[in-house]
C-alpha positions, -999 to +999 in steps of 0.1 A: -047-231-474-038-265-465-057-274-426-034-290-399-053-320-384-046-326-345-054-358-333-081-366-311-065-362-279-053-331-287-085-315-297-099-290-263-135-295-271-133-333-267-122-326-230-142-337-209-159-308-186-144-301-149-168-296-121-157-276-090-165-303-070-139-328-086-112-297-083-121-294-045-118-333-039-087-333-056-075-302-038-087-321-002-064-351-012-038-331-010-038-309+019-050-344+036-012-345+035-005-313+052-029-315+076-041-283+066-076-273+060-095-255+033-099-226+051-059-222+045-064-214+014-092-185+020-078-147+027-100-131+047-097-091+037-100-061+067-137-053+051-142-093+057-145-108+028-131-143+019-114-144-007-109-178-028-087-201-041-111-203-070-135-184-090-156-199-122-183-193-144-203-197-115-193-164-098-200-146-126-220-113-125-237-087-149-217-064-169-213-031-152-199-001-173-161-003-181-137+023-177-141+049-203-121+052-236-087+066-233-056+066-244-032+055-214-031+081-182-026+114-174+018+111-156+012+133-128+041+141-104+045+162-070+062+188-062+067+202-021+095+228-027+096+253-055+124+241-076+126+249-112+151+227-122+134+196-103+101+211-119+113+206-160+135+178-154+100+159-146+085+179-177+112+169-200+112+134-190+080+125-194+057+141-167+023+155-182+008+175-153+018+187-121+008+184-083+023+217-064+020+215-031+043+251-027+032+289-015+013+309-036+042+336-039+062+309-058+042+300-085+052+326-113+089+318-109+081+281-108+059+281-136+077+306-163+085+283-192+062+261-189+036+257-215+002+261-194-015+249-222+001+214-226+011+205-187-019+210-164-018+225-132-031+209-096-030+226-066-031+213-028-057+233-014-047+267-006-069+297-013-043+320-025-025+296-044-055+296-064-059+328-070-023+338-080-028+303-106-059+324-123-037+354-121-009+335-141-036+316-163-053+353-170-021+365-182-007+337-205-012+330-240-033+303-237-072+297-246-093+299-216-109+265-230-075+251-227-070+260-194-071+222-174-060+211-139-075+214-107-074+243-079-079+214-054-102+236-026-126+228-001-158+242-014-164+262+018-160+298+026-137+323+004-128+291-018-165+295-030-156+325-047-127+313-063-144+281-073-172+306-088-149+328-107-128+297-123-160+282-134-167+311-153-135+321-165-119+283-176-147+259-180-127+230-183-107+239-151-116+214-117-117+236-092-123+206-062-104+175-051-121+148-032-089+131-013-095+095+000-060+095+010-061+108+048-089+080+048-063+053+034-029+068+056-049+063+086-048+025+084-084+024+073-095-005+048-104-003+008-141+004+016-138+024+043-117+048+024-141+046-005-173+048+012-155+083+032-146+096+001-183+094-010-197+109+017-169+141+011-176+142-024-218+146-012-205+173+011-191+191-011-221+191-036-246+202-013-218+234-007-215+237-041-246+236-053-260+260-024-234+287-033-256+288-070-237+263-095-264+239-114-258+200-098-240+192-132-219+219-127-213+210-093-206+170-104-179+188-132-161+205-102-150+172-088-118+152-089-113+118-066-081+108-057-073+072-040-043+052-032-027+024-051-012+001-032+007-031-037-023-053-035-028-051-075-062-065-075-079-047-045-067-020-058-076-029-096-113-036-073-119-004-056-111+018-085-138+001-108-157-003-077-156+039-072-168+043-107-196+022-102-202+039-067-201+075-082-220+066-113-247+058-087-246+092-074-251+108-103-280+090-112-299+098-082-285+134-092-302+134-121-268+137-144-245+115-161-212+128-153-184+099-148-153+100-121-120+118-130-096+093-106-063+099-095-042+072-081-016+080-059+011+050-048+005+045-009+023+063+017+010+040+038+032+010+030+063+030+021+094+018+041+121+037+052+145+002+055+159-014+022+139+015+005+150+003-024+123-021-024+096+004-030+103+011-059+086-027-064+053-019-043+051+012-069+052-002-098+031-030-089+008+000-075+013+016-108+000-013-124-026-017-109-036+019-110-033+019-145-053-015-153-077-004-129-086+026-152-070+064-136-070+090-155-038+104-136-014+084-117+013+098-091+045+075-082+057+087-055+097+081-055+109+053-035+132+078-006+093+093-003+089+084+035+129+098+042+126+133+032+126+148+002+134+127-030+167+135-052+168+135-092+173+098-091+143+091-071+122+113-090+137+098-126+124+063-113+096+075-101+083+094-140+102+061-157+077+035-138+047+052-154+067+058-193+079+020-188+043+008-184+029+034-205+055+032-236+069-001-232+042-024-219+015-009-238-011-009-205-030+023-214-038+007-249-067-021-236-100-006-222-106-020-185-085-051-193-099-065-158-138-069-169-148-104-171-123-119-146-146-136-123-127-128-093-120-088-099-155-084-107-165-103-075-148-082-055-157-049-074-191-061-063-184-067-026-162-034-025-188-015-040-216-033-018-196-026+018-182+010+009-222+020-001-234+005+031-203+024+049-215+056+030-254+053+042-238+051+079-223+081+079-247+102+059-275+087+090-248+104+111-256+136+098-227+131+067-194+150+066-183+167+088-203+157+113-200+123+113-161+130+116-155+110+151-178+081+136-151+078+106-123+084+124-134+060+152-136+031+126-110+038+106-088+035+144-107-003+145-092-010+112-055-003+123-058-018+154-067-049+133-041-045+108-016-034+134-017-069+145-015-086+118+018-068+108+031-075+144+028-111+141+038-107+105+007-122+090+011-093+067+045-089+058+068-060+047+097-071+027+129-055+035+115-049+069+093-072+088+108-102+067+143-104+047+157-072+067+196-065+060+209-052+086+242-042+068+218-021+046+237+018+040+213+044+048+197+065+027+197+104+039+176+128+023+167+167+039+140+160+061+105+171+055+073+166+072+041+162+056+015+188+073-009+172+102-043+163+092-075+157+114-067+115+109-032+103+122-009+096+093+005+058+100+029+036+077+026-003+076+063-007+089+069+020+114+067-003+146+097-024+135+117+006+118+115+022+155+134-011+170+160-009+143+164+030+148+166+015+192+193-008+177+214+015+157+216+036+189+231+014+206+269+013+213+269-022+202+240-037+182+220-064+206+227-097+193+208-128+202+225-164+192+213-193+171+221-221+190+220-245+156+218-286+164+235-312+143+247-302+103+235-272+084+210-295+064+194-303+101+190-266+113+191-245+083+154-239+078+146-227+118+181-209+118+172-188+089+137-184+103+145-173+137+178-149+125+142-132+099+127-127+126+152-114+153+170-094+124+136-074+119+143-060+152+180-049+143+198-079+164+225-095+151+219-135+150+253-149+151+250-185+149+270-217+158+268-232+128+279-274+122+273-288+160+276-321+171+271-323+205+253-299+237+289-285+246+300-277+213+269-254+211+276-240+243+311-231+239+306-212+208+274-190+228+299-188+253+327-169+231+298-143+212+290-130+245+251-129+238+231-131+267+203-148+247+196-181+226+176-194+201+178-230+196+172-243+160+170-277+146+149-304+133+122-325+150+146-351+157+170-330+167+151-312+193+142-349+206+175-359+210+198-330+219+174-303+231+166-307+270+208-316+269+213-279+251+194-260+271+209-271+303+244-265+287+233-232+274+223-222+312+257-235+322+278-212+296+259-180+307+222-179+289+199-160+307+173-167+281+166-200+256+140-196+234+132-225+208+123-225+172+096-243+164+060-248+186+068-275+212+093-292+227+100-313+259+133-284+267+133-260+299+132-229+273+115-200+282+097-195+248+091-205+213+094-185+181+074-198+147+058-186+120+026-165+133+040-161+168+036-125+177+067-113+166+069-075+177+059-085+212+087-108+214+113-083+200+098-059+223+102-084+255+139-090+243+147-056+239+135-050+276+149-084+288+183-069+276+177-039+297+183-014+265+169+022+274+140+037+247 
């Protein structure tokens, strides 16, 4: 076989070798331009850690143990009502287990036709759900060794017996779910809601394992299930991070029994604006979930945080899991994260901060009793993260940033996810409550964009400012080409808005501002606020990017005099 010669400056291994130090002087020089620093470019997480803008070789760590060998995930979907139809549609296009979160006296309807053997069953919890499932697995024609799925109980009480009976009757039946998820839909952070879900899962084995079953037995009972969300690498992170955790746990145990994981995609940062979008955050979530090595994954459909999804949502929802499953292959690579420096970095951290979380709690006297501690933190986490969405820091697409207001609704039939001991809290609800106080109103609250000079002089803050005032549902009309301080005025004058935003450029602002304002005050403005950070103008506020944005949609709102 004839051998292609490259010349010599094409050859990799005659490169010469790049020290981070040459990458962070060349990186200097250029935010030397910007007049931003280097701590721009770090992220700084809600379990404080900074992350990077670079990881190498040097950040490197040991090996830990990879996911274990599978082929792809288990697609697991959920089901709130008892509908049949809704049941196989999921079956037949592509679901392989279901979540039934439905009254016990529904489940032989529901489940007639469907092959127990080859769709696994979880449950949410309830006692008698449970036992009318062993009933119905008693009484099919399947092998008890193929009996699989989870009863999902508390281990406490007359779940015992349950627990004790399935053990005996289907060995390969779970009988326990640990759920993160209140943990994670309370606003609290990645190791938080891992370091809780340790501590349950130890609650429930001293319960188990006092009611008689052998610790292995006990370990085999057990099923974790997290959230995915649209951060693809913390999420990728804290799975790997709960194996490593877990694996831990068994040791000192005495056994070597790994984590089942389920991944469900976050309520959490579910929208009910432009829902369309989350279909997006779930697939990433999906992703994620998937690289980051579940056994069973749950999309939850897009109209999720509405009411209660249609066909269409639930198709999307099963074909996001067969698209990255059939089409893109994901389930065919075994832990494709390991050896990137910065996932396995910040396995490390998340497994470091969620084991020091979990030895605070179990000092506290563990779960339940350390119940206030947890939920006590977790409330310090949302307060943080609260304002960070407030000032946009974090932003919600659809919502917080890129709203459209002309946006049709989507209606579902209501339904309303039972209360928990944690409050249940999504990332956008504080701006979808001003554009619900917006809709109400006989006529939507507008503020005006009072634009200096050509579009190419004011485009950038006008856009900016009609972002930001559109996340709270006012219309931004705007006055487009100006020339001069009375043109601007006369076309705030004819909207009727009682409030005005100038935008315009640096050199605008120096020439026309002070002369705008006044005008604006003259036509009727009872308010001028400015885009930008400074200006020599009489204006009675400034809007830019990380000004605290729901406070000043708030203020306008009240300002306006609009009844909540």
């Amino acid at each position: 076989m004839m051998e292609l010669a490259l010349p010599a400056e094409f050859r990799p291994n005659e490169f010469p070798a790049a020290s981070r130090e040459q990458w962070r002087a060349m990186v200097d020089a250029v935010l030397s331009k910007t007049g931003a620093s280097f701590d721009s470019l770090v992220t700084k997480t809600y379990d404080g850690f900074e992350l990077q803008p670079l990881y190498t070789l040097d950040d490197a760590l040991p090996p830990y143990a990879l996911a274990p060998v599978k082929q792809g995930w288990d697609v697991r979907q959920r089901h709130a009502v008892p509908d049949p139809v809704a049941l196989m549609n999921d079956l037949e296009g592509g679901v392989t287990s279901l979540w039934l979160a439905v009254p016990a006296s529904s489940l032989e309807k529901l489940l007639d036709g469907v092959y127990l053997d080859l769709a696994p069953i979880v449950l949410d919890g309830d006692v008698e759900a449970a036992r009318a499932l062993l009933r119905i697995y008693d009484q099919a024609p399947v092998l008890a060794s193929e009996v699989r799925g989870n009863l999902a109980l508390t281990p406490f009480g007359d779940a015992l017996d349950v627990i004790k009976q399935a053990n005996e009757q289907f060995p390969q039946l779970r009988t326990v779910v640990v759920d993160a998820l209140p943990f994670h839909d309370a606003g609290g952070s990645d190791s938080e809601e891992l370091g809780a879900s340790l501590a349950l899962a130890v609650s429930y084995l001293r319960a188990l394992t006092d009611a008689g079953l052998s610790v292995e037995q006990a370990f085999a009972q057990l099923e974790f299930r997290y959230a995915a969300t649209a951060d693809q690498f913390m999420t990728i992170a804290k799975l790997r991070a709960a194996r490593r955790l877990w694996a831990r746990v068994a040791e000192v145990s005495g056994v070597d029994v790994p984590q089942v994981q389920h991944a469900v995609t976050s309520s959490a940062m579910m929208t009910r604006r432009d829902p369309w979008v989350n279909m997006l955050r779930t697939t990433v979530a999906t992703l994620a979930a998937g690289l980051g090595g579940a056994d069973a994954v749950t999309v939850q459909p897009f109209d999720a945080a509405i009411g209660l999804p249609d066909e269409f949502a639930r198709r999307i929802a099963r074909n996001t899991q067969n698209l990255l499953l059939e089409e893109s292959h994901l389930g065919e690579v075994i832990d494709p994260a390991a050896g990137s420096w910065y996932v396995e970095k910040l396995t490390d951290e998340l497994a470091i901060a969620a084991w020091a979380w979990f030895q605070e709690i179990e000092r506290a006297g563990g779960l339940p009793s350390a119940g206030q501690l947890v939920a006590s933190r977790i409330a310090e986490t949302w307060a943080a993260r609260s304002a960070r969405l407030a000032d946009r820091s974090d932003p919600i697409t659809g919502v917080s940033e890129f709203p459209n207001l002309t946006e049709k609704p989507v209606v579902r039939e209501p339904f309303v996810m039972p209360e928990g001991e944690l409050p249940r809290v999504r990332y956008a609800q504080a701006f979808e409550e001003l554009r619900d106080l917006a809709d109400a109103q006989p006529e939507r609250p507008q503020v005006f964009l009072a634009t200096l000079g050509p579009v190419a002089a004011h485009t950038a803050r006008a856009t900016f400012a009609a972002n930001l005032f559109n996340a709270g549902g006012f219309a931004t009309p705007t006055a487009g080409p100006t020339k001069t301080p009375e043109d601007v005025a006369a076309k705030f004058k004819a909207s009727g808005a009682r409030v005005a935003v100038l935008c315009g450029s640096d050199t605008s602002y120096a020439d026309q501002a002070a002369e705008t304002t006044a005008a604006l005050r003259e036509a009727g403005a009872e308010r001028v606020l400015l885009a930008g950070k400074r200006s020599d103008a009489d204006v009675d506020g400034f809007v830019y990017t990380g000004c605290p944005a729901l406070e000043i949609l708030n203020d306008t709102y009240d300002f306006l005099g609009v009844e909540r």
